[in-house]
N, C-alpha and C positions, 0 to 999 in steps of 0.2 A: 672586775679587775682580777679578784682571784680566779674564776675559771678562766679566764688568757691564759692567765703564769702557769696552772695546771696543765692545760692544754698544748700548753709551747714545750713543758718539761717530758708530759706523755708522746711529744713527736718527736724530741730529740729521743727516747731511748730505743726504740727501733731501729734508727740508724748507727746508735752504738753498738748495739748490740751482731746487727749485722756486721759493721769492722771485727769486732771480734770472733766473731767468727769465720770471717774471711782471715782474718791473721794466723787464728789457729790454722784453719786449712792450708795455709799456703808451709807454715810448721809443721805440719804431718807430711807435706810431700816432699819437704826438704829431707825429712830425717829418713820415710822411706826411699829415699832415692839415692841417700848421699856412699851407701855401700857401694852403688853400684856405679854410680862417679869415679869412688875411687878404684876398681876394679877399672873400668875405662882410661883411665889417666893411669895407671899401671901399665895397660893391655899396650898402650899407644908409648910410653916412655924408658919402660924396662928394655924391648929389645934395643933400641934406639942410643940406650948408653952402655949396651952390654952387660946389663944385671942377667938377662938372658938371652940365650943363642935364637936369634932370627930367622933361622933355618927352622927350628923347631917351633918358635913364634914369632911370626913376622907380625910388626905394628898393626896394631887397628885399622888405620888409614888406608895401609896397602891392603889389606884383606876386604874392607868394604867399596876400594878402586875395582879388586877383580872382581866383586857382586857385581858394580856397576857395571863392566863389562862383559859378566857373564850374561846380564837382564836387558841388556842393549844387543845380543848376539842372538837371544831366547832361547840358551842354553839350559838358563840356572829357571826359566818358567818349564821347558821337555820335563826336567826331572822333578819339580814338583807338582804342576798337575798330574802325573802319573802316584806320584807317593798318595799324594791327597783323595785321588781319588777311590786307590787301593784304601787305605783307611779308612773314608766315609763308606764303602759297599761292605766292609767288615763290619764295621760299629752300627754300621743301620740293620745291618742282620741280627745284631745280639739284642738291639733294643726290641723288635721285632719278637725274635724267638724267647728272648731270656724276662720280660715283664711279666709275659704272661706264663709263664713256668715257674716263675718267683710268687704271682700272685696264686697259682691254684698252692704251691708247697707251703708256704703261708697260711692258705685259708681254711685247707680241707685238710684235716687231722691224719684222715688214711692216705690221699697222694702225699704228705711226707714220711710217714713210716713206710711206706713201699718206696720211695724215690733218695729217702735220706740216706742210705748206704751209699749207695751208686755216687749218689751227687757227693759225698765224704772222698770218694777218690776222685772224683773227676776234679774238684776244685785244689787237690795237694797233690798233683801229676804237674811235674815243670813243663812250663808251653814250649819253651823253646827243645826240651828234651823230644818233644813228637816233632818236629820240625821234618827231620828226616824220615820219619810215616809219612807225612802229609805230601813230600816230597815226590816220596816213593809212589803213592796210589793218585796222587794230582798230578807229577809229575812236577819242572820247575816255572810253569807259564803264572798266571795271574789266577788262576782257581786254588791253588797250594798256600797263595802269599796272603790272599784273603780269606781263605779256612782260617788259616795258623789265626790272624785278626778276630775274626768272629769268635772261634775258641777264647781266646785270652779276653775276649770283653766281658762275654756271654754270663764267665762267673761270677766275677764283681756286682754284675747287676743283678743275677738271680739273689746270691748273698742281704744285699740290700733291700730289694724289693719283699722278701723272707722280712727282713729285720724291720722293713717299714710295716709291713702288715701287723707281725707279731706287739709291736709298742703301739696299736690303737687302744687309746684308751676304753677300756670293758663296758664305762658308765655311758659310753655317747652308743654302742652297739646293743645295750640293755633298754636304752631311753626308746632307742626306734625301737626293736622289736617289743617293749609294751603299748607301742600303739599299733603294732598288729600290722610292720611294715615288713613287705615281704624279703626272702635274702637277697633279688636280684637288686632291690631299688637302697636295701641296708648297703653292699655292697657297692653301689655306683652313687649312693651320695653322703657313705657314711668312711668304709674302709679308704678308697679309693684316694679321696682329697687328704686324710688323714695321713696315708701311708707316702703321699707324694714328695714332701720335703723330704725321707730319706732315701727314696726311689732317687731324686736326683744326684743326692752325694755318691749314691754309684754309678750312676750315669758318667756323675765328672771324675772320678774316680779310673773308670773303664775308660774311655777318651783319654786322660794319661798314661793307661798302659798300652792303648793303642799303638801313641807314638813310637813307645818303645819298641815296642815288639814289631812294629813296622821296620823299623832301622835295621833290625837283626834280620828279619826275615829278607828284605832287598841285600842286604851284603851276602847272604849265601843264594848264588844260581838266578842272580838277576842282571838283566843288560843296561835298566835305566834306576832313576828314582831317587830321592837324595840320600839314602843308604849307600845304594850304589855307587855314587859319588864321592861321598867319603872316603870308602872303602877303597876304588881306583885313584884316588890322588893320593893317599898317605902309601901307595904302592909307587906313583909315578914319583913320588917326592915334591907335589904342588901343593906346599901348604897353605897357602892361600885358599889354592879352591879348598882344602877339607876345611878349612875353617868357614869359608860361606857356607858349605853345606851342615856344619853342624848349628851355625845359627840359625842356616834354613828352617832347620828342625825344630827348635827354639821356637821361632817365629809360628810354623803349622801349631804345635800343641799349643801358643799363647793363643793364635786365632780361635782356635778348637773351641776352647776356655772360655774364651770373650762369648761369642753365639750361645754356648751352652748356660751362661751365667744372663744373658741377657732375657733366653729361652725360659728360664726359671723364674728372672725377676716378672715377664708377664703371666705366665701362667700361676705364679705365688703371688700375685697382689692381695689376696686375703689375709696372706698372712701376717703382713705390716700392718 
């Protein structure tokens, strides 16, 4: 009789436990969500009673009617597969060129005392201040817009990749080489997994400066792209369309984000 009553008490608490946990979760997404509720119920009520001029912010409602419209004409898709794509052929060149430049200045004591000056100015030169170099020797087509991209990624992830190397712990790179493990295989099963979780904070780090710098680069000397868009509506006075395009923006780095964080969560399973 008493193992029943034990038995029935230990299967009730799994299910408690599980409620409460569902209730906290469902409390965490209330509280993270509710700023941005009310920023919504603003966006959509302030022009609407005249707290603000509609001209300069028209309601929610009407601005996400003209996406609809823009994405039903495949308007508001022309200028973002072009944005998006210019970004990803920038950001996959810095990941490309900038790991493993991160990884040798990092690991070999003499490429960063030869490299470390050089890279001291290259990384505190404003990107957008070269904008007009890049202009000038690429001209204004899609090799100029995607330099400018690579450039401003490039740094953050070398910076990082630096910073993941240098915080490998000395006692895991001391334990392999006394047992007489060579530097290629120390390197690719000791540094490498080691240095990866900070590698990726500037991976996502570089992907949001992407966006930016994407935005700026299409408003100077570009025909398409949701830079561009922006830029010619808040000329033509459709403030509508500049606000789908700024959310367009929004939406690309939240995508960006999403993949890159997903990217981390399988390739970091060891690390939970």
């Amino acid at each position: 009789m008493e193992s029943a009553l034990t038995s029935n008490k230990s299967s009730t608490f799994p299910k408690e436990e599980t409620k409460e946990k569902f209730i906290a979760a469902i409390k965490d997404i209330l509280m993270q969500s509710l700023v941005i509720v009310l920023i919504i119920l603003f966006w959509e009520i302030a022009p609407r009673t005249g707290t603000v001029n509609p001209d300069y912010l028209p309601p929610l409602s009407e601005v996400l009617k003209m996406g609809w419209s823009m994405i039903e004409s495949g308007e508001l898709w022309d200028h973002f597969s072009i944005s998006i794509t210019r970004s990803l052929n920038g950001f996959v060149l810095a990941l490309i060129f900038g790991i493993p430049i991160g990884l040798l200045i990092g690991w070999y004591p003499l490429v960063r005392d030869i490299f470390n000056p050089l890279f001291e100015i290259y990384r505190n030169t404003s990107t957008l201040a070269l904008l007009p170099i890049f202009i000038l020797f690429l001209g204004i087509g899609e090799e100029s817009k995607v330099a400018l991209i690579f450039y401003a990624c490039t740094a953050e992830i070398i910076i990082q990749t630096i910073s993941g190397v240098k915080n490998v712990d000395p006692l895991l790179i001391r334990a392999a080489r006394s047992m007489n493990v060579s530097s290629i295989r120390i390197f690719m099963k000791v540094i490498w997994p080691a240095a990866l979780p900070i590698i990726f904070v500037g991976i996502r780090m570089a992907a949001s400066g992407c966006v930016l710098i994407l935005v700026a680069a299409e408003m100077i000397g570009a025909r398409s792209g949701l830079g561009q868009l922006i830029l010619s509506s808040q000329y033509n006075f459709e403030t509508e369309k500049m606000y789908v395009g700024i959310l367009s923006i929004t939406c690309l780095g939240l995508l960006i984000n999403a993949v890159l964080k997903l990217v981390e969560k399988r390739l970091l399973k060891w690390k939970e």
